[in-house]
Rosetta silent file (secondary structure, phi, psi, omega in degrees, C-alpha in Angstrom):
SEQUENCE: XXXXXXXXXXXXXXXXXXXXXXXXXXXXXXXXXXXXXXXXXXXXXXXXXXXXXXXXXXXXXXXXXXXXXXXXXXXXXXXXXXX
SCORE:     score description
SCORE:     0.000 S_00000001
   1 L     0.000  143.368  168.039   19.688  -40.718  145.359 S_00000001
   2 L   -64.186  171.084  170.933   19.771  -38.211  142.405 S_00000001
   3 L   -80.607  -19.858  178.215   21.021  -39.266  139.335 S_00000001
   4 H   -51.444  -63.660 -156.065   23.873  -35.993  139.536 S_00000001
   5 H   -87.783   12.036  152.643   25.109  -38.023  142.496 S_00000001
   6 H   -77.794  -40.259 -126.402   25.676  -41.413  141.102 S_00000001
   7 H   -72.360  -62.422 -176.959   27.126  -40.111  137.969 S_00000001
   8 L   -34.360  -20.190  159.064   30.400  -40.050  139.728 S_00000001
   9 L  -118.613   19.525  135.635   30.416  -44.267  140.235 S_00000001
  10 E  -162.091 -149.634 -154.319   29.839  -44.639  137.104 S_00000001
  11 L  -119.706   86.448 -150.248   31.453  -45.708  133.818 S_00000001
  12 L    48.999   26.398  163.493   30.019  -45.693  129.977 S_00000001
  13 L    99.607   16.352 -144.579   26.739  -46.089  131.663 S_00000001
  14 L  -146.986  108.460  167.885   27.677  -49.242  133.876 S_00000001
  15 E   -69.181  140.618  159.350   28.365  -48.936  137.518 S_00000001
  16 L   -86.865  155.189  147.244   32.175  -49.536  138.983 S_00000001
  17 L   -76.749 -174.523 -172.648   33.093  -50.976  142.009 S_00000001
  18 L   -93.230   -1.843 -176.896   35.514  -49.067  143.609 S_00000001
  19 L   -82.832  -30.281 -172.726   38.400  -51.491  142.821 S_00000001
  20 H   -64.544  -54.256 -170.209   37.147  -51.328  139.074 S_00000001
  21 H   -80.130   -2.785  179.498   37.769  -47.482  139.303 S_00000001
  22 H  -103.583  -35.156  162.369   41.563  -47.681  141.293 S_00000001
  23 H   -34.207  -65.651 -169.943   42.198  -50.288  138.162 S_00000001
  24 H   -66.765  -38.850  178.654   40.896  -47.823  135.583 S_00000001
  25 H   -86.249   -2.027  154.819   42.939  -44.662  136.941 S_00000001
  26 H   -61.482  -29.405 -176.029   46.387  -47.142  137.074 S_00000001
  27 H   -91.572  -43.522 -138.687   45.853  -47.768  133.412 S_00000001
  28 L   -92.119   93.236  167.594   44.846  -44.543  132.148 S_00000001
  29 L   -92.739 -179.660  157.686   48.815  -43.191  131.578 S_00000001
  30 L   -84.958 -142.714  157.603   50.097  -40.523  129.690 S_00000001
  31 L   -98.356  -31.627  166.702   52.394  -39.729  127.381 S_00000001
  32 H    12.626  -71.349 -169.119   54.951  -39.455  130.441 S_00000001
  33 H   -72.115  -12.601 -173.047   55.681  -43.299  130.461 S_00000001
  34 H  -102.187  -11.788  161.595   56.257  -43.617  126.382 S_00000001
  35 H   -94.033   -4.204  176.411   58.494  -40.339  126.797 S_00000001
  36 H  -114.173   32.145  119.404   60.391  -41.685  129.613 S_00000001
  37 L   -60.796  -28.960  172.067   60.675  -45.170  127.374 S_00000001
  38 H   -84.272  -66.818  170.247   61.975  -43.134  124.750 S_00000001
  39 H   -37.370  -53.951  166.249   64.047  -41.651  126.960 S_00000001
  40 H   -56.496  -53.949  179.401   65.319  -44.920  128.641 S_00000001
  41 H   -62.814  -33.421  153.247   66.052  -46.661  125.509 S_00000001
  42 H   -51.837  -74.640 -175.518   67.975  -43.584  123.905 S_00000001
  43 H   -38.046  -47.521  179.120   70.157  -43.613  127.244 S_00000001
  44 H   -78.548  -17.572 -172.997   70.890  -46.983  127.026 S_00000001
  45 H   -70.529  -37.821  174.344   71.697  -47.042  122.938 S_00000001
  46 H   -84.668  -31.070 -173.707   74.404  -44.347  124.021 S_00000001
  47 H   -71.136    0.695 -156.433   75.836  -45.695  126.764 S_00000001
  48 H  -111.557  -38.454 -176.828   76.248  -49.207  124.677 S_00000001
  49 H   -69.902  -81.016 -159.058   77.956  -46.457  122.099 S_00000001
  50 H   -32.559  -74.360 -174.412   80.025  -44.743  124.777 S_00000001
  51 H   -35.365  -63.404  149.619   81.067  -48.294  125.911 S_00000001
  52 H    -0.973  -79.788  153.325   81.893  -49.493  122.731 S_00000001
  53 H   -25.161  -92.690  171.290   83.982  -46.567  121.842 S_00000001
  54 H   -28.253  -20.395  175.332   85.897  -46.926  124.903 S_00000001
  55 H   -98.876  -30.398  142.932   86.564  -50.343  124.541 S_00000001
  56 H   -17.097  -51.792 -141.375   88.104  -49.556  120.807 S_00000001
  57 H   -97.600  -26.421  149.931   90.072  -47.038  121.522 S_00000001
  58 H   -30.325  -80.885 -174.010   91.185  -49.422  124.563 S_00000001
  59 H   -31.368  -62.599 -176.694   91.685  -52.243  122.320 S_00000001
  60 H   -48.782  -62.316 -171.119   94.101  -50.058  120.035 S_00000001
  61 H   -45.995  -37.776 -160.469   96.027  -48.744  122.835 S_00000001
  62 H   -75.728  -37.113 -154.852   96.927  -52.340  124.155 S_00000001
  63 H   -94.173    0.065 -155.943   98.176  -53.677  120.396 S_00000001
  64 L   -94.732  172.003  173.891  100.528  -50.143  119.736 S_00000001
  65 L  -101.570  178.514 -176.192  104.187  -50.344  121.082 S_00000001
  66 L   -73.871  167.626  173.334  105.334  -48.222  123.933 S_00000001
  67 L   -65.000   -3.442 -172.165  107.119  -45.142  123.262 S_00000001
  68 L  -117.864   18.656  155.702  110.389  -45.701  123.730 S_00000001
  69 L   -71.626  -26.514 -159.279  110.040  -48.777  121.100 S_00000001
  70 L   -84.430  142.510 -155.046  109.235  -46.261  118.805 S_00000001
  71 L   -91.234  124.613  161.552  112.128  -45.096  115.696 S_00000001
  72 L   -57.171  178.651  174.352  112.121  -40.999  114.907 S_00000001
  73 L  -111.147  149.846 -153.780  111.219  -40.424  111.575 S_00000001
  74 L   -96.360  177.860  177.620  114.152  -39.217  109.354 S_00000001
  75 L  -166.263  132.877  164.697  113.549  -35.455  107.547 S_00000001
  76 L    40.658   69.440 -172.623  115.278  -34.406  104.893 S_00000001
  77 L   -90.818  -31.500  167.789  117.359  -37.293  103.906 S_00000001
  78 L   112.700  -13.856 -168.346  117.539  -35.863  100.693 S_00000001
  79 L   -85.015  138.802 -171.724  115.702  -38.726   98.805 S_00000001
  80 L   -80.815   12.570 -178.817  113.227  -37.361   96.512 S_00000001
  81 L   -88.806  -32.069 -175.321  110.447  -40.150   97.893 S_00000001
  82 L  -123.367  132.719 -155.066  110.060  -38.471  101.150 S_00000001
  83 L   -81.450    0.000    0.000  108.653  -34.884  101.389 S_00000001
């Protein structure tokens, strides 16, 4: 065989097997997987937010009374404390 037509099995001067070389192109990522890690962890930090929120504003709702518990407010009573 020439040497042109080896070059192709092998690796820093070292022949692979061919399992060595289905290894090496599984490993060799991109930046693909650390942008869609970036990606995942951003998604989940808001939805942990979102939730959060939502369980707040929940929370609040549950401790307020109902509306028809609730007093008007008086206007122009005449007292110089309330505006």
């Amino acid at each position: 065989m020439q040497a042109g037509a080896r070059a192709w099995l092998t690796f820093r001067g070292t022949q692979m097997t061919y399992r060595a070389r289905k290894r090496d192109r599984k490993r060799r990522g991109g930046p693909l997987g650390k942008i869609m890690l970036a990606v995942t962890i951003l998604g989940s930090l808001v939805a942990i937010a979102v939730l959060g929120t939502g369980l707040w504003v929940l929370s609040i709702a549950a401790d307020t009374p109902g509306i028809d518990q609730l007093n008007p407010i008086e206007t122009g009573s005449g007292h110089p404390e309330v505006t």
